[in-house]
NUPA-17391 format. One record per residue (C-alpha): residue in one letter; x, y, z. Coordinates in steps of 0.02 Angstrom, whole numbers, padded with zeros to 5 digits, always signed. Example, Ala and Ser with C-alpha at 12.3 -4.5 7.8 and 13.67 -1.06 7.14 Angstrom:
2
A+00615-00225+00390 S+00684-00053+00357 
//
This chain:
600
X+12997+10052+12820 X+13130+10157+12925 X+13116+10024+13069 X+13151+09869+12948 X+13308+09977+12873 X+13361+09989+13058 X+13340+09813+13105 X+13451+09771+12939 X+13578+09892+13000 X+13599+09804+13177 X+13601+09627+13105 X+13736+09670+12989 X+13826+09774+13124 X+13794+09596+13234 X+13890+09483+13092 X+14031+09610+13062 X+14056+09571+13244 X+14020+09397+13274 X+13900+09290+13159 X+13856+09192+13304 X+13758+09325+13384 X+13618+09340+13231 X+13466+09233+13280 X+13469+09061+13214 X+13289+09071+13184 X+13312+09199+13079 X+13446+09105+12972 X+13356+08963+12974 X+13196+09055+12885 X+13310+09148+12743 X+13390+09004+12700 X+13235+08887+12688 X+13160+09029+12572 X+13316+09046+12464 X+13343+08859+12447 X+13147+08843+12389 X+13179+08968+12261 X+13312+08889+12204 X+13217+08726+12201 X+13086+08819+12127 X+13184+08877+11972 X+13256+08729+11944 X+13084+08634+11942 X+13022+08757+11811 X+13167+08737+11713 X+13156+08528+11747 X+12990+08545+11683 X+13009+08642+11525 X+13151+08525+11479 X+13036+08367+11477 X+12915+08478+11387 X+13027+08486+11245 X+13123+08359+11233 X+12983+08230+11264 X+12795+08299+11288 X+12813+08416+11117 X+12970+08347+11049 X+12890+08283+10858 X+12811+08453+10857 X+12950+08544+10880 X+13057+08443+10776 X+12962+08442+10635 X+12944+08636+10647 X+13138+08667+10662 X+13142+08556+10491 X+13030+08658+10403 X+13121+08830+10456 X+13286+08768+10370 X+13234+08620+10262 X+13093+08591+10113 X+13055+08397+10058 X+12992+08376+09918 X+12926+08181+09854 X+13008+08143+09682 X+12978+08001+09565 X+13129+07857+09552 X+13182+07806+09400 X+13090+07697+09288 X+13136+07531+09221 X+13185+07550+09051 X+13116+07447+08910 X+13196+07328+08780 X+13151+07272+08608 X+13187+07069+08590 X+13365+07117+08568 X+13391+07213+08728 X+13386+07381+08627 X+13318+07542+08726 X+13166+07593+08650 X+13084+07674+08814 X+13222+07758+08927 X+13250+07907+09065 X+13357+08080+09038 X+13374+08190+09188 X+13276+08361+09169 X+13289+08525+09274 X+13121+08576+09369 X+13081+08748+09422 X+13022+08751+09591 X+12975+08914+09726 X+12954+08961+09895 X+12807+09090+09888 X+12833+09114+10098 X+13008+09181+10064 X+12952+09302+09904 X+12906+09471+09958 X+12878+09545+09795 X+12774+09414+09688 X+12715+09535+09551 X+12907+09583+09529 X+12980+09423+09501 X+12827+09353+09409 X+12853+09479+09282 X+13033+09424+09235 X+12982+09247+09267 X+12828+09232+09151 X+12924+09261+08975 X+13041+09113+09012 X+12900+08978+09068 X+12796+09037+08960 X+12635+09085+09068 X+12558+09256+09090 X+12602+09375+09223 X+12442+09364+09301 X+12413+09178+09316 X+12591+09152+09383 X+12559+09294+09509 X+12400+09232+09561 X+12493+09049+09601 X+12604+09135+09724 X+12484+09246+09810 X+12364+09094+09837 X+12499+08981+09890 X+12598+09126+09995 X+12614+09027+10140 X+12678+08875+10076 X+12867+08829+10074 X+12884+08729+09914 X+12781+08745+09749 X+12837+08693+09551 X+12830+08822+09455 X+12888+08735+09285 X+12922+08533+09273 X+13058+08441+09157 X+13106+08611+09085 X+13179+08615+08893 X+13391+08651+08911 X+13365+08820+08857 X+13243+08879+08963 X+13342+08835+09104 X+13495+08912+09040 X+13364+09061+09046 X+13304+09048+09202 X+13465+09035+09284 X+13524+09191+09198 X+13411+09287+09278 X+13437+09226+09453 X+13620+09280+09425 X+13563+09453+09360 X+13445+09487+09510 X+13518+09395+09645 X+13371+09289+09683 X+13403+09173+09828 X+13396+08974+09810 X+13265+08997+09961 X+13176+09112+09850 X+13150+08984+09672 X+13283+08869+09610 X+13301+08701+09515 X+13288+08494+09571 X+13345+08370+09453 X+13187+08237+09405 X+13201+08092+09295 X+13101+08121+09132 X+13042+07978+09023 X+13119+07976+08854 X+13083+07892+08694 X+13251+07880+08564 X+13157+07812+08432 X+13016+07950+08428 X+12860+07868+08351 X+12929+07707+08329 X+12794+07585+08422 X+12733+07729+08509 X+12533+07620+08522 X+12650+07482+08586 X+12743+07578+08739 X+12614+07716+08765 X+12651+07863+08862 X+12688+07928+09059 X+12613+08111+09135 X+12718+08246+09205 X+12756+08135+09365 X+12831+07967+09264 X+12654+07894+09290 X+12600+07784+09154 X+12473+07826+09051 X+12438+07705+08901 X+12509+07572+08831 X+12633+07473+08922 X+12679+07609+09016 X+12495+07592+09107 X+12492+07398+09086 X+12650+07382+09193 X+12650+07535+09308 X+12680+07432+09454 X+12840+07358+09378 X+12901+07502+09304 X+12899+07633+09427 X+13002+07563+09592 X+12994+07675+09732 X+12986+07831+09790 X+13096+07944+09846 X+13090+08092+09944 X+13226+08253+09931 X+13254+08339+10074 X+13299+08523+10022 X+13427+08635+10154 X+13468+08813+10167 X+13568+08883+10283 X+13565+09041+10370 X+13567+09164+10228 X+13435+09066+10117 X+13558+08996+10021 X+13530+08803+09967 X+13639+08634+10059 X+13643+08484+09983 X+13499+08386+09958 X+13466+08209+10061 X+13401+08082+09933 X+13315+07932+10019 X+13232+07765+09985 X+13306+07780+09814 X+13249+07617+09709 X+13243+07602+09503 X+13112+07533+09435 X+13091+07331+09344 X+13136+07343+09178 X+13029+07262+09038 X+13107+07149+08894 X+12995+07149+08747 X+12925+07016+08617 X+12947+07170+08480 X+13085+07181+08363 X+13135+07350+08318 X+13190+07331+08152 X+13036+07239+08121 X+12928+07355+08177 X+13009+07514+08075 X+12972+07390+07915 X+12788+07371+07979 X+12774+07562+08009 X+12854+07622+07849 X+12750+07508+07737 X+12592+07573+07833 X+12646+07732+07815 X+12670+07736+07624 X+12504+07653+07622 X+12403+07783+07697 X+12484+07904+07588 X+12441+07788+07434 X+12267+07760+07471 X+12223+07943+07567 X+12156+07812+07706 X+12066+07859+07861 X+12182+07751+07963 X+12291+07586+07939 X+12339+07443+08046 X+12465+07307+08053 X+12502+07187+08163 X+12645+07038+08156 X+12648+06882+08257 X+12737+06721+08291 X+12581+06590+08237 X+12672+06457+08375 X+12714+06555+08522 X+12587+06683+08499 X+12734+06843+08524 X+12693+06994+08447 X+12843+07045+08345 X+12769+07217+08291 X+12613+07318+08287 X+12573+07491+08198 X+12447+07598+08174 X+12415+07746+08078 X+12361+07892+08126 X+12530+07867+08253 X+12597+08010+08372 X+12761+08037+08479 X+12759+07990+08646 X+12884+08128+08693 X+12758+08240+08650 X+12586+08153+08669 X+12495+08327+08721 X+12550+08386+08532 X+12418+08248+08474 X+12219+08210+08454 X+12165+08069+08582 X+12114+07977+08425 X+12300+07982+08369 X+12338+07889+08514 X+12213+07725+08502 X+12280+07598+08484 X+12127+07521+08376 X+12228+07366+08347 X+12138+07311+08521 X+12002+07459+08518 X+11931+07463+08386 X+11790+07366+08286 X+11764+07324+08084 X+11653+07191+07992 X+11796+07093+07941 X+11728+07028+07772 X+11772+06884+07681 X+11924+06854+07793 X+11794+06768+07916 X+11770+06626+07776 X+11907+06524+07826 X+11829+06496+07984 X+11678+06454+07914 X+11783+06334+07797 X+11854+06279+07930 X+11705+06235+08033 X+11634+06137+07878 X+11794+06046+07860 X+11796+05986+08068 X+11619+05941+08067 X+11602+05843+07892 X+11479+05955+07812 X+11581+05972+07659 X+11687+05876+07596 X+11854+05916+07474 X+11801+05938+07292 X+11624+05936+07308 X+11542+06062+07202 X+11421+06232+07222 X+11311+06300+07092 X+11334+06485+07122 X+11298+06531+06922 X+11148+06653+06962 X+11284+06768+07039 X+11159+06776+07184 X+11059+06696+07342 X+10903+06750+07432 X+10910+06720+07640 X+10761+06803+07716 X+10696+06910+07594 X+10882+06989+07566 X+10984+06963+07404 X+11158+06944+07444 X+11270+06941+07274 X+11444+06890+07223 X+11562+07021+07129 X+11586+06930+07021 X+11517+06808+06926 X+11542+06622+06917 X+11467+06460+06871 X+11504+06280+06970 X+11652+06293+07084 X+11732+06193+07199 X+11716+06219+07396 X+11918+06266+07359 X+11886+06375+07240 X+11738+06473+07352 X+11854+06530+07459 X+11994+06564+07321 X+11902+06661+07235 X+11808+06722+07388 X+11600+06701+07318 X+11500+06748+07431 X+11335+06642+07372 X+11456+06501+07403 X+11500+06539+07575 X+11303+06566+07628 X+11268+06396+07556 X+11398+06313+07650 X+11338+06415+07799 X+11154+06329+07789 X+11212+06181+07788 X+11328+06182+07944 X+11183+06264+08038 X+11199+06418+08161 X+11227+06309+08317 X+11387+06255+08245 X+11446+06397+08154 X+11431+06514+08318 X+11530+06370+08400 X+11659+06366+08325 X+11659+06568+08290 X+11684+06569+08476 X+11813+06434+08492 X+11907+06550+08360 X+11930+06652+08489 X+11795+06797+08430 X+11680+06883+08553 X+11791+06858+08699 X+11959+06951+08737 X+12126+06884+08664 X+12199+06938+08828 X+12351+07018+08787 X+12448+07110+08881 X+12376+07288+08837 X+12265+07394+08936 X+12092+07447+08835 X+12062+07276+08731 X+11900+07255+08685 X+11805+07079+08678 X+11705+07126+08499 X+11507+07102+08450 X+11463+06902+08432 X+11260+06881+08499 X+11196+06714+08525 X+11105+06612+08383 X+10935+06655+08489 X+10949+06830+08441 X+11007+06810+08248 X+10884+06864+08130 X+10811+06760+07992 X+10993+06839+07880 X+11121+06810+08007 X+11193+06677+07963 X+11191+06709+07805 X+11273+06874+07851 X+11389+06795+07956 X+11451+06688+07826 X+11529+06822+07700 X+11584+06915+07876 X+11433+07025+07948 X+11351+07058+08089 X+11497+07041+08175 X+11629+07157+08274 X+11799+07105+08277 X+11982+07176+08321 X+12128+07147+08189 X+12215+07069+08345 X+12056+06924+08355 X+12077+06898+08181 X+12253+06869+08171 X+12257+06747+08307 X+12107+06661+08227 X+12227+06648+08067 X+12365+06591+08192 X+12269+06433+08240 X+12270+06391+08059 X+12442+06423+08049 X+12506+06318+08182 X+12389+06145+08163 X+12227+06210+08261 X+12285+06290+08432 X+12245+06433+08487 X+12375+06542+08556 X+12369+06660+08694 X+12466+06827+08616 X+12595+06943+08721 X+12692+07068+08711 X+12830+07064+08870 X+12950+06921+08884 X+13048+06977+09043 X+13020+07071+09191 X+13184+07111+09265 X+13250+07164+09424 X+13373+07335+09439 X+13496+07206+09501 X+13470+07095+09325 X+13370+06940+09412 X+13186+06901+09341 X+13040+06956+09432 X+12928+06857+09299 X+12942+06771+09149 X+12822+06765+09022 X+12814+06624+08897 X+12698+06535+08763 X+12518+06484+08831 X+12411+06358+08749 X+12225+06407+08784 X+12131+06282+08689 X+12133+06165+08539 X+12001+06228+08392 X+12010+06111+08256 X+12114+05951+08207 X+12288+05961+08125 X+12228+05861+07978 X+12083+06008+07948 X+12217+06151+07993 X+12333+06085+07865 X+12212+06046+07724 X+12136+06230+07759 X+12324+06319+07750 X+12355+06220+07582 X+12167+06309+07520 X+12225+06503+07581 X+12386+06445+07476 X+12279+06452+07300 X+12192+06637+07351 X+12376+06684+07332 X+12416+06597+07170 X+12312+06639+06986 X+12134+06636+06985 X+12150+06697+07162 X+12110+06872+07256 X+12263+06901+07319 X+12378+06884+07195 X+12476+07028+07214 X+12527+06956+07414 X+12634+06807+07285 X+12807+06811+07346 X+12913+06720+07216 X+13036+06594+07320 X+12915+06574+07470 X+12743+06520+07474 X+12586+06629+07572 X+12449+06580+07633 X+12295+06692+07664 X+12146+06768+07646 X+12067+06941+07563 X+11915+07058+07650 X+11828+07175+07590 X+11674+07233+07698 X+11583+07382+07687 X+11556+07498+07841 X+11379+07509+07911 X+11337+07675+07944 X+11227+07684+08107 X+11138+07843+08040 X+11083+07776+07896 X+11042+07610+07965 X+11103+07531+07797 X+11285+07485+07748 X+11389+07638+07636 X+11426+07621+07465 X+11557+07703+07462 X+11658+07675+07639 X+11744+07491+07658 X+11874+07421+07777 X+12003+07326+07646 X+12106+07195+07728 X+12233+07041+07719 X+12286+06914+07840 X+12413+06767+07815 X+12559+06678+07845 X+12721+06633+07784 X+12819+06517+07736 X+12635+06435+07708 X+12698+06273+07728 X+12796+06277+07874 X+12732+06476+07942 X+12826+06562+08066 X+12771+06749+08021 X+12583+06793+08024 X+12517+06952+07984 X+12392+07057+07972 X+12348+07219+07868 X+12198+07327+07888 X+12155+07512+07799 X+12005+07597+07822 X+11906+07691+07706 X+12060+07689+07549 X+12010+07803+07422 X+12042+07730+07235 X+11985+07555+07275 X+11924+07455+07390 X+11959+07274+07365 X+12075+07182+07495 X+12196+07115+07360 X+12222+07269+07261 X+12250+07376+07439 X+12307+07275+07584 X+12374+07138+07497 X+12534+07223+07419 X+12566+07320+07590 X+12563+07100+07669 X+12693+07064+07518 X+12793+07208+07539 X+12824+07206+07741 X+12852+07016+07706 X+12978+07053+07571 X+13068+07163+07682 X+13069+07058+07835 X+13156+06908+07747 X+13289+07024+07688 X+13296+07096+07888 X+13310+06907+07953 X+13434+06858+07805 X+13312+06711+07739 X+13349+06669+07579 X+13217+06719+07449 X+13196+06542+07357 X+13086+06400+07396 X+13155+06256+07505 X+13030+06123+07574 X+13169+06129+07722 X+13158+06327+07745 X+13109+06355+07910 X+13115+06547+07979 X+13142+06555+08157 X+13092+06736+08233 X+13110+06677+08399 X+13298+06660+08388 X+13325+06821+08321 X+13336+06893+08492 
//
């Protein structure tokens, strides 16, 4: 050690002197090792840069975005829907949603405490959240919050400083219904995340929804929140609807005072345009708010206009009539000797209520006789009959646009019983939705076509241009236009006296139409109640020239049971108020003709 301190000492003593006298071996040696260290270094450092900026760029990237940004993936808006007169019935209103960073909270049991009261969750459950989820950056805490909750909330971040890094708020888009209850079966409902759930809102999803954007949340140094970067923003389609508001408060209110009437289990109504097959309005009762489906039974919420099942009586008789009137089997006039007040079919009686002596094939379905109606059933035959039952559109769906429609109970003549037809002749043995009858009614109505039914007209673009465009569809013709019109001027006399609807007369304007009363079979018992019946009326107006049909059903009314003393005034009623709504005069006038489809 003392002999290299030496040497040092005499080369340095050697360069005060004269450089040129150290080795240049020596020189050569210290500058090769300094230059490699050099070299060395600056590899390292080479290295490491390529590292990061290329090898484990994306990783490090990502990880410098997550220690001073959150994202969070929001729903766009969604498309808002129309009545036929471009009114909002289905709309969006921006909401406040709680959100928190349980990685940033170092005292979860502290703030969950003051937190709790306002969201109205317990202390434990919203302490447990945070613990479980403590290394997570982003969690809600409380979606679309109610105005004075946040007003809450926000007070209390003022009070005790709480950090925008810690919990704060992001504006979401909340679906919104103005008219509350108002066709709530029609639109249906969305979840917490503007996904739909029933109704339209399911049926058109897709449409309605657009795309979705994501919300990049910053903070800066001291936790406190930048402004957010909104991406990919794009509304949703909008939908234009067949429905007409007004028309369907009418439908709703008359149902409505119905079921209060007749203490009924549940009531449905449903109005169409016979020639284009839009649906101008359809109501049930038991109804709900879609604001606040969650306040509501699921059984609220069916829409049993599509759903739902019911013998539908005597109202099937004017397809049977009609059947007999296409094939020949009766003929106008001709006479039925139903004076016994009963018929024997296999071993079971089926009566009349009431009694009559030698009527007309007219007058059986006036007056609605059931012995009639089995005898013209055995003489069509059961081939036939469950032809043209089918070509009515029963058994199959009517294919509207509503998610959950249900194709009804029709088996095949090879599995009828030695009573079927007879019990499919006064309307058993059958399942069937209000929606099948009424477009059964509908091909009646219009001179034998049957209609496809809808309920969106327009899909439309955020930028106003039409994605798709629904319009009338023709599925099939049913029966002539001589038999259709002969059969609307027979549904005219169960309207007028000696008929079972004669409280559904509208002085001015002619109906046409047809009573049921069936009673409900009761599975249990394996026999039909005597004291539970589905009372219902279809028809059409102005009967000559019909641009309105509808269709009323109640179930189980208390008081009475028979078509024309329950559903038939609730038929004349919306009717009555409808013409008023559309300003059509209420006299007769061969030359009346009420158009619904330009009342958009």
């Amino acid at each position: 050690m003392v002999k290299r301190r030496k040497k040092a000492v005499e080369v340095r003593k050697l360069w005060d002197e004269d450089p040129k006298k150290i080795p240049l071996q020596k020189c050569k040696k210290r500058a090769l090792v300094l230059i490699t260290i050099v070299f060395f270094g600056f590899a390292v450092i080479f290295f490491r840069l390529i590292d990061i900026m290329v090898l484990d760029h994306e990783k490090l990237s990502e990880r410098a975005v997550r220690q001073y940004s959150r994202e969070k993936t929001l729903e766009p808006q969604r498309g808002i829907i129309w009545d036929r007169k471009m009114r909002e019935i289905a709309a969006n209103v921006e909401s406040d949603s709680l959100y928190a960073a349980p990685s940033k909270i170092e005292d979860t049991r502290n703030l969950s405490r003051k937190l709790a009261p306002l969201i109205k969750v317990s202390l434990k459950r919203l302490n447990m959240s945070l613990l479980k989820k403590k290394k997570r950056d982003f969690i809600w805490l409380e979606r679309k919050m109610d105005v004075d909750a946040v007003r809450k909330v926000y007070a209390l971040k003022e009070e005790f400083g709480y950090k925008e890094q810690e919990i704060g708020f992001l504006t979401e888009s909340k679906r919104y219904y103005p008219k509350g209850q108002t066709a709530s079966h029609i639109l249906g409902f969305t979840n917490i995340d503007n996904k739909g759930i029933a109704g339209l809102e399911l049926m058109y999803d897709e449409y309605l929804k657009g795309e979705v954007r994501s919300v990049s949340i910053g903070t800066d140094a001291r936790g406190n929140r930048l402004s957010g970067d909104i991406k990919k923003e794009v509304s949703g389609n909008s939908l234009l609807l067949t429905i007409d508001e007004g028309l369907q408060y009418i439908v709703e209110r008359e149902l409505s005072g119905a079921m209060s009437e007749w203490k009924a289990k549940a009531a449905i109504a449903i109005m169409m345009n016979p020639v284009t097959g839009e649906i101008l309005a359809m109501a049930n009762r038991p109804t709900y708010n879609p604001n606040f489906p969650g306040k509501t039974r699921a059984y609220a919420r069916r829409n049993r206009a599509i759903t739902d099942l019911y013998e539908p009586g005597s109202t099937l008789k004017a397809i049977l009539a009609a059947a007999a009137l296409e094939e020949g089997t009766v003929k106008l006039g001709e006479e039925f000797d139903v004076s016994k007040g009963f018929i024997v079919v296999g071993g079971k009686r089926i009566r009349d209520t009431h009694r009559h002596d030698i009527i007309t094939f007219q007058e059986i379905i006036q007056r609605s006789s059931n012995v009639g109606a089995v005898q013209i059933g055995l003489k069509l035959g059961r081939e036939k009959y469950y032809n043209y039952i089918r070509k009515f559109g029963f058994g199959e769906k009517t294919g509207i646009d509503f998610p959950g429609e249900v194709r009804g109970i029709l088996r095949k003549p090879e599995n009828w019983s030695g009573t079927s037809l007879a019990a499919l002749s006064i309307g058993q043995e059958i399942g069937v939705t209000p929606l099948q009858v009424l477009r059964a009614y509908a091909v009646i109505a219009n001179g034998g076509l049957l209609v496809k039914p809808y309920v969106v007209s327009d899909i439309v673009s955020p930028t106003g241009e039409a994605v798709k465009m629904m319009r009338p569809e023709i599925e099939r013709r049913v029966i002539s236009k001589a038999s259709a019109d002969t059969l609307r001027d027979i549904l005219k006399m169960v309207v007028e006296e000696g008929g079972t609807a004669r409280k559904a007369y509208i002085e001015g304007n002619l109906v046409a139409g047809k009573t049921g009363t069936a009673q409900i079979f009761d599975p249990k018992a394996r026999a039909y109640s005597r004291d539970k019946y589905v009372s219902s009326f279809v028809g059409f107006v102005p009967a000559d020239n019909p641009q309105i049909a509808l269709i009323v059903v109640i179930y189980e009314p208390e008081g009475s049971a028979y078509g024309g003393v329950v559903a038939a005034p609730v038929f004349k009623n919306i009717i009555e108020h409808t013409f008023a709504y559309l300003d059509v005069p209420m006299e007769r006038d061969e030359n009346q003709i009420l158009l619904v489809s330009k009342s958009r």
